[in-house]
C-alpha positions in Angstrom: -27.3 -12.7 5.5 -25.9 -15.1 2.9 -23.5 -13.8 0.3 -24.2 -14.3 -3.2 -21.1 -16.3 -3.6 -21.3 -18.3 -0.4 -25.1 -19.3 -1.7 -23.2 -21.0 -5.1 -20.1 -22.4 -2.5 -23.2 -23.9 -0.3 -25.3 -25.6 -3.3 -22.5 -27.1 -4.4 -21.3 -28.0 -1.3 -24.6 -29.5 -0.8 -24.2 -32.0 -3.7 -20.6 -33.1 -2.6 -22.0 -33.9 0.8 -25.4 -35.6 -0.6 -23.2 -38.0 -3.4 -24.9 -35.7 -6.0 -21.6 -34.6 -6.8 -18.7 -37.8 -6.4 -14.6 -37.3 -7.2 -13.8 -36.3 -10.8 -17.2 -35.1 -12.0 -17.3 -31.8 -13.4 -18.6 -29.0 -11.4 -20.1 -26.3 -13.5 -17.9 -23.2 -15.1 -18.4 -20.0 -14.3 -20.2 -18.8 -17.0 -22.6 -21.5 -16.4 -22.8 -20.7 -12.7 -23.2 -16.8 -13.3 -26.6 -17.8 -15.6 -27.9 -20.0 -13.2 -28.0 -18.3 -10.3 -28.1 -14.4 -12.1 -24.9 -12.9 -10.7 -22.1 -11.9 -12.3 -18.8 -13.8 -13.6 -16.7 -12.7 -10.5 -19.3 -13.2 -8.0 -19.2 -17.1 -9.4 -15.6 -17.6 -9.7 -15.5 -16.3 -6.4 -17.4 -19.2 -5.3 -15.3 -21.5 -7.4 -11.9 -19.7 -6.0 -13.3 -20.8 -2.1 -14.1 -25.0 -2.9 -10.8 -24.5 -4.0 -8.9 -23.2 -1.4 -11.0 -25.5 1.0 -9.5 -29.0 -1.0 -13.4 -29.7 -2.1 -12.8 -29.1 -5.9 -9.6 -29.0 -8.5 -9.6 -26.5 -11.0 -7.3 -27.2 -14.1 -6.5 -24.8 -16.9 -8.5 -25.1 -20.0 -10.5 -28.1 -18.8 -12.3 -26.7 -16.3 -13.8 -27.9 -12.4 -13.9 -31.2 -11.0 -14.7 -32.1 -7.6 -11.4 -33.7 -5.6 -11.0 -36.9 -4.1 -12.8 -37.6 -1.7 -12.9 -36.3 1.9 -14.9 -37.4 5.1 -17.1 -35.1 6.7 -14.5 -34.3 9.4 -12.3 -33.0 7.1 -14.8 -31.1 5.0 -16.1 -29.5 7.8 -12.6 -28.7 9.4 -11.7 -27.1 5.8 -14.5 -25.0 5.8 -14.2 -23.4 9.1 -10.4 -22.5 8.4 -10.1 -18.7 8.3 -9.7 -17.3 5.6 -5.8 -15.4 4.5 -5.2 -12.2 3.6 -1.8 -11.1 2.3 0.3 -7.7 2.7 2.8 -7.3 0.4 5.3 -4.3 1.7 8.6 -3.2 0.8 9.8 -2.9 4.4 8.8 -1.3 7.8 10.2 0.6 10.0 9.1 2.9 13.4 9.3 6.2 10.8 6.7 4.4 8.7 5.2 1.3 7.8 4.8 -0.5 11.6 1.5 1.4 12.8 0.2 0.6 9.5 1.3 -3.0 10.1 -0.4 -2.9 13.3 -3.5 -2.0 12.6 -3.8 -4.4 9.6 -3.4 -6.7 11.8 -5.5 -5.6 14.4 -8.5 -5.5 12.2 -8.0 -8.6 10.1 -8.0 -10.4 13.3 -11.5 -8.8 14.5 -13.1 -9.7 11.8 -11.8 -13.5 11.9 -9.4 -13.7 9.1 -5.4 -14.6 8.8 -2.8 -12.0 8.1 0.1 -13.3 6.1 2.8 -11.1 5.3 6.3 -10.3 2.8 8.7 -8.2 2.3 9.7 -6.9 -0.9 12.4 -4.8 -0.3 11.6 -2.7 -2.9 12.4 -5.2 -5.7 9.7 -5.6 -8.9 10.6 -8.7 -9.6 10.3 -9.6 -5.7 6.7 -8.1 -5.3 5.8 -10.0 -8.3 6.8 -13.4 -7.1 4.8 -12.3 -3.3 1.6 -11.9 -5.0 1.7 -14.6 -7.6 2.4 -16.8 -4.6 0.0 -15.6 -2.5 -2.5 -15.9 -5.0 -1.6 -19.5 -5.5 -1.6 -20.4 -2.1 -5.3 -19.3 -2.0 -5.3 -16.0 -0.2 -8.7 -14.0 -0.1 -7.2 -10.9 -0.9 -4.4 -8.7 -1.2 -3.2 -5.2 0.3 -0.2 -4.1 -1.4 2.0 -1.5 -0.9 3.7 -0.8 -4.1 6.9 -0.4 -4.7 9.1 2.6 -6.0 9.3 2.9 -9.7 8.8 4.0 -13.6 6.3 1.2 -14.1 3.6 -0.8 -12.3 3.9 -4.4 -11.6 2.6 -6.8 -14.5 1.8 -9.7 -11.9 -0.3 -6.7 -9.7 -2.0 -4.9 -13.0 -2.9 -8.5 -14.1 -4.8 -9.7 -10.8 -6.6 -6.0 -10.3 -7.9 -6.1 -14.0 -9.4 -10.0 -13.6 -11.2 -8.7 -10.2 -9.3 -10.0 -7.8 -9.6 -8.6 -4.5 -6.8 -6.0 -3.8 -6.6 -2.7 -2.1 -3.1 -0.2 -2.3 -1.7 1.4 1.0 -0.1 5.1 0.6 0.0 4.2 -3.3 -2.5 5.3 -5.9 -1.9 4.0 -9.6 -4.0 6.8 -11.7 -5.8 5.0 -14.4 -6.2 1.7 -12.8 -9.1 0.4 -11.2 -8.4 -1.0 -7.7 -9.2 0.6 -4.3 -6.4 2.6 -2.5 -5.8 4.1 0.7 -3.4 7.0 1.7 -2.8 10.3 3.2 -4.0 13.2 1.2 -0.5 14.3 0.2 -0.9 17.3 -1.6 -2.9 18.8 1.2 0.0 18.0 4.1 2.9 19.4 1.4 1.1 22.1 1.3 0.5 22.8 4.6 4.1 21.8 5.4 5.3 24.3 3.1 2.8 27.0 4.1 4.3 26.7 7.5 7.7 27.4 6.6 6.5 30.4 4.2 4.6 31.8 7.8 8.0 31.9 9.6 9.2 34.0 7.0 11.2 31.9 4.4 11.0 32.2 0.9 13.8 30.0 -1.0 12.7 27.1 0.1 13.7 23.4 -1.5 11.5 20.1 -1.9 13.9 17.2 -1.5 13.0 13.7 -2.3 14.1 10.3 -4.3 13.0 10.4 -7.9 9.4 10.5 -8.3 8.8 8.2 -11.5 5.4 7.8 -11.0 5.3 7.0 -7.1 1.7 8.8 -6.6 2.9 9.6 -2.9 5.7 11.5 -4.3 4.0 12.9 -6.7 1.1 14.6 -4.8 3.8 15.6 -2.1 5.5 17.5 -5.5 1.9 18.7 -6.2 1.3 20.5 -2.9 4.5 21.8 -2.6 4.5 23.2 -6.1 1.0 24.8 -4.8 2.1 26.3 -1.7 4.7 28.1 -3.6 3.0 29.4 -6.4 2.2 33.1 -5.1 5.3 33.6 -4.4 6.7 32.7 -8.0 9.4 30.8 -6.2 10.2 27.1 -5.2 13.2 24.7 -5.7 13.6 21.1 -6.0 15.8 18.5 -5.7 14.8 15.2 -7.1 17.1 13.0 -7.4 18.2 12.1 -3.8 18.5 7.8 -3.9 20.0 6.9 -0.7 16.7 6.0 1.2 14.6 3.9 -1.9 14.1 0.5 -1.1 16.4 -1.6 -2.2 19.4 0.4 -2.1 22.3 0.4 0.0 22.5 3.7 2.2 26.2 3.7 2.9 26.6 3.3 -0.8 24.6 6.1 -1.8 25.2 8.5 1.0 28.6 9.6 -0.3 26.3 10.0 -3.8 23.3 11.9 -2.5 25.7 14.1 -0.4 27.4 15.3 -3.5 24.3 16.2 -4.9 23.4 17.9 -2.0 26.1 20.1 -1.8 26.1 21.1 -5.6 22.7 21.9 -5.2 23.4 24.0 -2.1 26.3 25.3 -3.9 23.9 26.4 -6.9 21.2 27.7 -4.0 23.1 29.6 -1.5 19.9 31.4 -0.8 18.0 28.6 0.5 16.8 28.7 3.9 14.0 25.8 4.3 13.5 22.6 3.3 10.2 20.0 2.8 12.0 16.7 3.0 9.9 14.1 1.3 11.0 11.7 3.9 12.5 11.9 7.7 15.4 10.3 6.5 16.2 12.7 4.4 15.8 15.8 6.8 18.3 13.7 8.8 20.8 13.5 5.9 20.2 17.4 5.4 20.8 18.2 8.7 23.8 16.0 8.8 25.4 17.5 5.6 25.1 21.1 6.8 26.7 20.6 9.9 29.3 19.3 8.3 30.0 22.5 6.1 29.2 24.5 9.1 25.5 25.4 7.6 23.7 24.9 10.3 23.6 27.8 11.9 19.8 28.4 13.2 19.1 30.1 9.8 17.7 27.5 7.8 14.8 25.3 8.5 14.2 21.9 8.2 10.6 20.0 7.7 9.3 16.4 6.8 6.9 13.8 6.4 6.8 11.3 9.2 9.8 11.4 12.3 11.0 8.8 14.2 9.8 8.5 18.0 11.0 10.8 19.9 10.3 10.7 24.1 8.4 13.2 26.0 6.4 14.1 22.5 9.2 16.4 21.5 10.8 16.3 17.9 13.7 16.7 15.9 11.6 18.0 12.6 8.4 20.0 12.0 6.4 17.2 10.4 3.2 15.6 8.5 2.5 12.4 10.9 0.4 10.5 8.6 -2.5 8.3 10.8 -1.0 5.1 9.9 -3.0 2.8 11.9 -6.1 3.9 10.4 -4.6 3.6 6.7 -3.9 0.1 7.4 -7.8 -0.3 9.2 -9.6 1.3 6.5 -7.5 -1.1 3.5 -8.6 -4.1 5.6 -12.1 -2.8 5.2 -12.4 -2.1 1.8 -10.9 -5.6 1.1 -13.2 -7.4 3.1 -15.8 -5.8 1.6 -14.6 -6.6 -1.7 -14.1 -10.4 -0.6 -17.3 -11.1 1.2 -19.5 -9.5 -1.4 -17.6 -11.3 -4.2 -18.1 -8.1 -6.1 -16.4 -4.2 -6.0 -19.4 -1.9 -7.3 -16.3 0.6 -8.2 -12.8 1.4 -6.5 -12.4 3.8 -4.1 -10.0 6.0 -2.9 -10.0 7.0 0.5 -7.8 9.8 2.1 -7.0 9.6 5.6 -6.5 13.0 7.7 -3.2 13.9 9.0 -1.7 15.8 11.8 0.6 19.3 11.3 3.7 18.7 14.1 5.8 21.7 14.7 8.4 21.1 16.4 9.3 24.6 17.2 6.0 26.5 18.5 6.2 30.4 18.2 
């Protein structure tokens, strides 16, 4: 079946090959395109966006579309048949979380015959806006994005979701913005995390995690937790842990977060079970209360994610999150998205996770 874009990207195609079209002439706009052939405005800049990235056409701001110089029949056809890019835009990776994901992005970009292209962020705004504007001027497809930590949402993102731009999120949601994401359902595994904890008897129990400032994954992990507790009119948190954000340096900050952690512990002498936001922080719990001689079989510790351990046997209780079918399921919706030309409305899938205890009764 022939796409409603790749039926404008043949036409005109057609006339470059036949003469009807020669270098410099104008190609016609968008606008002009989207009446002629009844679709909408993205659907023909779609089009447009492809003769592009193949070399067949120049597109120059407030001008508009001119066919480029020209090209024999080799090359046309050689440009044509290049596969088409897709970038990722992450903070960072690592075996706790972020290379299963990798993996099966790049498993399922490769099935269905497209390029992955990746960068690193390292958790930097200003570096995951300079990614996708470059991305997008190189003449990627699409985009999947994992957003960064942080108070405010990237310009240079919010500005290519809102033109229609193919882009999906990974473990991110941005509430009130209309772009496809896929995650775990967060709230559910806190909650189940926590209700785990509350089974085996505990009942001060502390959520521990970076600053949420509107990180949806944080957030809904928050949510759950808040939930689970709720019966039992208890529930302690501790927010403001930085050590493991991206971007920061963690023998910088441990000293920091440690002092934290012990004035809260200090403040909480009751607690006996924590839901660490991330591994990383379970290990830094762990490692601070056997260093004041806390960790004494009393208290339990719980997280999302956990590094590989051999023989299937774990340090932490633990959400494992189903990375490899996050990152196949944003490679779907993104394909869909570019091969249509058009995304009806976003969509927000949540991918099931598995409960690991570490510590079977």
């Amino acid at each position: 079946m022939t796409l409603l874009y790749q039926k404008i990207h043949n036409a005109i195609l057609g006339d470059i090959r036949s003469g009807k079209l020669i270098p410099g002439d104008p190609v016609p706009s968008e606008l002009e395109l989207s009446r002629q052939y009844g679709v909408s405005r993205i659907t023909s800049k779609k089009a447009l966006d492809t003769l592009q990235q193949e070399g067949l056409v120049i597109r120059e701001r407030g001008r508009g579309t001119f066919v480029a110089a020209p090209r024999t029949e080799q090359q046309i056809a050689a440009a044509t048949n290049t596969p088409k890019r897709i970038g990722f835009v992450v903070p960072d990776m690592s075996d706790t979380f972020g290379v299963l994901m990798f993996d099966g992005i790049e498993e399922r970009v490769r099935a269905l015959g497209y390029q992955l292209v990746l960068r690193r962020t390292h958790g930097r705004i200003e570096d995951e806006a300079a990614a996708i504007a470059e991305f997008i001027e190189s003449g990627v497809a699409g985009l999947i994005v994992f957003p960064v930590h942080g108070e405010y949402y990237n310009a240079e993102l919010l500005k290519h979701v809102l033109s229609g731009f193919p882009v999906v999120l990974v473990d991110r949601i941005m509430p009130g913005i209309p772009v496809s994401a896929v995650c775990t359902d967060n709230v559910a595994a806190a909650e189940q995390l926590t209700s785990m904890l509350l089974a085996r008897g505990h009942r001060d129990i502390a959520f521990v995690s970076p600053p949420p400032n509107r990180t949806s994954s944080i957030e809904h992990r928050l949510r759950g937790f808040r939930s689970a507790m709720r019966p039992y009119l208890s529930g302690l948190e501790l927010t403001t842990l930085e050590c493991t954000l991206p971007g920061k340096d963690i023998a910088t900050e441990l000293p920091h977060d440690q002092q934290r952690l012990r004035a809260f512990l200090q403040e909480h002498p009751e607690i006996t079970g924590f839901v660490c936001c991330e591994y990383t922080l379970a290990l830094l719990i762990e490692l601070t209360l056997d260093e004041d001689g806390m960790l004494d079989g009393t208290r339990t510790i719980a997280s999302f994610d956990s590094a590989a351990e051999p023989f299937g046997r774990y340090r932490f209780t633990h959400i494992r999150q189903d990375e490899h079918r996050i990152g196949t399921e944003a490679v779907n919706l993104l394909v869909n998205h570019i091969e249509t030309g058009e995304q009806a409305s976003p969509q927000q899938i949540q991918v099931a996770f598995d409960l690991i205890d570490a510590f079977p009764l």
